[in-house]
C-alpha positions as semicolon CSV with decimal commas, in nm:
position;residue;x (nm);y (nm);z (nm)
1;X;-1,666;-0,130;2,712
2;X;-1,441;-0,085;3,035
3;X;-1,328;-0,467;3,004
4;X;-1,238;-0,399;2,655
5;X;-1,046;-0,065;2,703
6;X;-0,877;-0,226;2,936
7;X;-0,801;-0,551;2,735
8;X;-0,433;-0,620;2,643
9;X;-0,475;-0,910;2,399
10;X;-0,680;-0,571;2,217
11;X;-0,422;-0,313;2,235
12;X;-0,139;-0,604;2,155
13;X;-0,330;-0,674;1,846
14;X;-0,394;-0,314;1,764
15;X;-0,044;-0,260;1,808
16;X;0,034;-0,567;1,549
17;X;-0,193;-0,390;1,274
18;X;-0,039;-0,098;1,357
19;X;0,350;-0,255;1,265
20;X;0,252;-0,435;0,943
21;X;0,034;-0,131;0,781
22;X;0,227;0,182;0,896
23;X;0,556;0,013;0,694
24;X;0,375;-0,133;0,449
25;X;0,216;0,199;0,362
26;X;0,577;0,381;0,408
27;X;0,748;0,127;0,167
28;X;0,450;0,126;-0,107
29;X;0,427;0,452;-0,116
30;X;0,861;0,479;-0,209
31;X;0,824;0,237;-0,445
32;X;0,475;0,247;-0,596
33;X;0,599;0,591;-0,700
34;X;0,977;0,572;-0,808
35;X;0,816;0,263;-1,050
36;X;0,483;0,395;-1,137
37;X;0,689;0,751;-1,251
38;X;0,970;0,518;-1,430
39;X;0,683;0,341;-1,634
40;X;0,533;0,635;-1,758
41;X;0,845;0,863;-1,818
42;X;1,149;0,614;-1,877
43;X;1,108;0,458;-2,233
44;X;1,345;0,163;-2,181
45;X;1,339;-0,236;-2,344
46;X;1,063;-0,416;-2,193
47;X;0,861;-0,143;-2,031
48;X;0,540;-0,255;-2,185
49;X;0,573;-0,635;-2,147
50;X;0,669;-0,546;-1,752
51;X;0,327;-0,268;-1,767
52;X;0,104;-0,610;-1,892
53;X;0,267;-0,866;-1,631
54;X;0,157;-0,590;-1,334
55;X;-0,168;-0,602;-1,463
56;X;-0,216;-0,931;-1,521
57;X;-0,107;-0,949;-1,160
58;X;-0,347;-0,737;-1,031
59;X;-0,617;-0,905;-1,246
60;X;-0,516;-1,281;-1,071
61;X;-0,743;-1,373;-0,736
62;X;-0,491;-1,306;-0,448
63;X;-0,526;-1,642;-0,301
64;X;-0,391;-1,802;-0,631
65;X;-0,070;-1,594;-0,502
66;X;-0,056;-1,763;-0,138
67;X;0,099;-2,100;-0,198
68;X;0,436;-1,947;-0,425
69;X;0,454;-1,686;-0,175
70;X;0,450;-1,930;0,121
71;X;0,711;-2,144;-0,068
72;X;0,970;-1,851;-0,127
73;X;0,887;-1,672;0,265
74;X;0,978;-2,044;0,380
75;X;1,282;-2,097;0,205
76;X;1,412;-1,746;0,304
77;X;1,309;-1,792;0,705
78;X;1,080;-1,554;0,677
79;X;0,760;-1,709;0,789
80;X;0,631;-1,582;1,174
81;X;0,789;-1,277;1,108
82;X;0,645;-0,992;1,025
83;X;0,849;-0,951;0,717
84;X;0,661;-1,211;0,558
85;X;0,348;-0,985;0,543
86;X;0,486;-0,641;0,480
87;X;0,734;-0,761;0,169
88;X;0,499;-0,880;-0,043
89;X;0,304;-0,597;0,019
90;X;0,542;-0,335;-0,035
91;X;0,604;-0,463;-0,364
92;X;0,233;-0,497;-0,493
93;X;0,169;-0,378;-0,798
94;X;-0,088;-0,191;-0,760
95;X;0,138;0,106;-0,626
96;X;0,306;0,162;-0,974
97;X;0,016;0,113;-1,161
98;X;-0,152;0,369;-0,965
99;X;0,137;0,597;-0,951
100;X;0,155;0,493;-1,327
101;X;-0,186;0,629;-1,424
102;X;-0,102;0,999;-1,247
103;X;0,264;1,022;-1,370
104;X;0,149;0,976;-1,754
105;X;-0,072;1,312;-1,705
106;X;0,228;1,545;-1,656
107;X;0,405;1,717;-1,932
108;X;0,669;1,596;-2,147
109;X;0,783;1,937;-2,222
110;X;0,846;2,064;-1,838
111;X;1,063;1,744;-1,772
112;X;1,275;1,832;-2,104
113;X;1,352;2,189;-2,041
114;X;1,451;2,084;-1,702
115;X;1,700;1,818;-1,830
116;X;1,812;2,120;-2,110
117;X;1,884;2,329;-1,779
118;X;2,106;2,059;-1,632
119;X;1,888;1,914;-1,337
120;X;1,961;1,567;-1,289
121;X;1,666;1,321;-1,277
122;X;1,627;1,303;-0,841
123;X;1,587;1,677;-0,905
124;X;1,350;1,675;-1,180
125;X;1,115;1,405;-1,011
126;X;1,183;1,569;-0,661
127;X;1,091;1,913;-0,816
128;X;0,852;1,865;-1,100
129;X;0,687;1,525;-1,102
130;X;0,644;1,478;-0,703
131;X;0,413;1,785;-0,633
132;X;0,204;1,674;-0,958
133;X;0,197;1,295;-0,820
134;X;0,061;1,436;-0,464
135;X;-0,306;1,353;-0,504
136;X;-0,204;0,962;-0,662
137;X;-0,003;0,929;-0,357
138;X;-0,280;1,033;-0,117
139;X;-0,474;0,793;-0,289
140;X;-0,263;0,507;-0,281
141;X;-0,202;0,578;0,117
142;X;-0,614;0,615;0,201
143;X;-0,628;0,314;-0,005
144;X;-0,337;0,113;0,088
145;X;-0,412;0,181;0,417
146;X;-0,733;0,100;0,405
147;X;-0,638;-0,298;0,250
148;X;-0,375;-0,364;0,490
149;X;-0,553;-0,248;0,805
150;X;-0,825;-0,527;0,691
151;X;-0,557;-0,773;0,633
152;X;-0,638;-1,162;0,716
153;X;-0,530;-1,426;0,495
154;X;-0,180;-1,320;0,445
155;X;-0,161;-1,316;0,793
156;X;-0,274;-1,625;0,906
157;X;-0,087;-1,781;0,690
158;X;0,193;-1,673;0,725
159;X;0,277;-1,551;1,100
160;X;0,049;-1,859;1,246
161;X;0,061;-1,767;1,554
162;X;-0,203;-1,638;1,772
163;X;0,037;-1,313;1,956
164;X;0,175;-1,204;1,630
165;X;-0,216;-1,157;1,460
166;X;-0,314;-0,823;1,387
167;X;-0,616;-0,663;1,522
168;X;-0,782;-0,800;1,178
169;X;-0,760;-1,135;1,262
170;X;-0,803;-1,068;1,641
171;X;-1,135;-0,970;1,605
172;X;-1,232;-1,313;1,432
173;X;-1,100;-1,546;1,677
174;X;-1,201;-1,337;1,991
175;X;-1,591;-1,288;2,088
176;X;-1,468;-1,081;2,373
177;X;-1,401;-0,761;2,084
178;X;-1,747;-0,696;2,039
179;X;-1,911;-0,372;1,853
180;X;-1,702;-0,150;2,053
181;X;-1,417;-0,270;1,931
182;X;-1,551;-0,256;1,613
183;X;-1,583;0,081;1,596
184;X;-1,243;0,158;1,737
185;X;-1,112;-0,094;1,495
186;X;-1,266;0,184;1,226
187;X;-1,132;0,504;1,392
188;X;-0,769;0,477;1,246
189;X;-0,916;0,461;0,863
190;X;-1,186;0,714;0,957
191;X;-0,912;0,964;1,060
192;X;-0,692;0,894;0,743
193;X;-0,954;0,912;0,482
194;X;-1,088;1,271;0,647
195;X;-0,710;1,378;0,644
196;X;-0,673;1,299;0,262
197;X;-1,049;1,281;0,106
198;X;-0,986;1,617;-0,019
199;X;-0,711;1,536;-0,258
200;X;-0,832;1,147;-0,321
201;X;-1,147;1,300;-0,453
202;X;-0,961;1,568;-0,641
203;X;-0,734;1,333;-0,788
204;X;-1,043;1,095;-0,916
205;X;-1,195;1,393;-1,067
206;X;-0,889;1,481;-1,269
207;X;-0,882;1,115;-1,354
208;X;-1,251;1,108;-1,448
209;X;-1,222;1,396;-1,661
210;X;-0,927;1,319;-1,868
C-alpha cells in the first residue's frame, strides 16, 4: 500500500481522470439542461424529428460511434488532447434526454403567467424551471460522473498515449495498482453518490410514480 501511495504514475493518472470527468460533468450538465428544458418547453419546427435522432443515438452501441468520431477529432487536430474525450462527451445525448424527461413534469401554467408578468425566458428557467430540474440534474451528475470516471475506449483511442491515460485505463495496463488502488479508484464515486443519493432517489420516485 505504501509503494502505491507513494506512486506517481497513480496520482498522474488519477489526476488525468480527474481533468476529463470534472469538465465533462461541468459542460453536460450546461447543456444537457438548456436542451433537455428547450425540448420539452420550446415548440419549434423539427423538435420531434431532433427528440427521435437523440434517441436513436442513445439506442446505437457506442463503439459503432468510434470510427466517425476518430475521423472528425483527426481532421480538427484534436486527437492526444484531451479535448478529444471531453467534446463528445459534453454533447451526449443522454443529458437532454434526461433533462428532457424532468422538464416535461413542470407546469405549463407557472411558465405563462411568468411570461404575462414580463420575465424574460433566462429568468423564467433561472427562477421557475431550474429549482424543479434540481433532482434530474443530480442525477445526470451521479450518473455522468459515474460513466466518465470508468472511461476506456474513448480514451485509448483517442489520446494513445500512455501519460495522458486516465486512472481508468491505468489500472489495466499496470499490475502494480492492485486492490488498493481499486478501492481508492472507487472513493471519488462513493463520495458523490452519498452527496446526491438523496435527491437521485427522490427524483426516480417522482419519475416512477408519474
Amino acid at each position: 500500500m505504501e509503494a502505491l501511495l507513494n506512486s506517481s504514475d497513480f496520482w498522474y493518472a488519477f489526476w488525468n481522470s480527474c481533468q476529463l470527468s470534472i469538465p465533462i460533468m461541468l459542460g453536460i450538465v450546461c447543456v444537457g439542461t438548456l436542451g433537455g428544458y428547450a425540448f420539452a418547453k420550446f415548440h419549434f419546427k423539427g423538435r420531434r424529428v431532433v427528440l427521435i435522432i437523440y434517441i436513436l443515438l442513445m439506442l446505437m452501441p457506442f463503439q459503432v460511434l468510434l470510427a466517425p468520431q476518430y475521423r472528425l477529432l483527426y481532421a480538427l487536430g484534436l486527437t492526444k488532447n484531451a479535448l478529444s474525450v471531453i467534446l463528445p462527451n459534453i454533447f451526449s445525448p443522454f443529458g437532454a434526454y434526461l433533462i428532457y424527461n424532468y422538464a416535461i413534469q413542470i407546469e405549463d401554467e407557472s411558465i405563462e403567467a411568468a411570461r404575462i408578468d414580463g420575465a424574460g425566458e433566462l429568468r423564467i428557467f433561472a427562477s421557475i424551471a431550474l429549482p424543479q430540474l434540481k433532482n434530474g440534474i443530480a442525477a445526470l451528475v451521479i450518473l455522468n460522473l459515474v460513466d466518465t470516471w470508468n472511461l476506456v475506449e474513448q480514451a485509448t483511442v483517442f489520446l494513445q498515449e500512455e501519460f495522458r491515460y486516465p486512472l481508468s485505463v491505468a489500472m489495466n495496463a499496470e499490475a502494480d495498482f492492485n486492490y488498493i488502488g481499486s478501492v481508492l479508484f472507487l472513493i471519488p464515486l462513493i463520495l458523490v453518490f452519498l452527496m446526491g443519493k438523496d435527491a437521485l432517489i427522490d427524483g426516480i420516485g417522482k419519475q416512477v410514480v408519474k
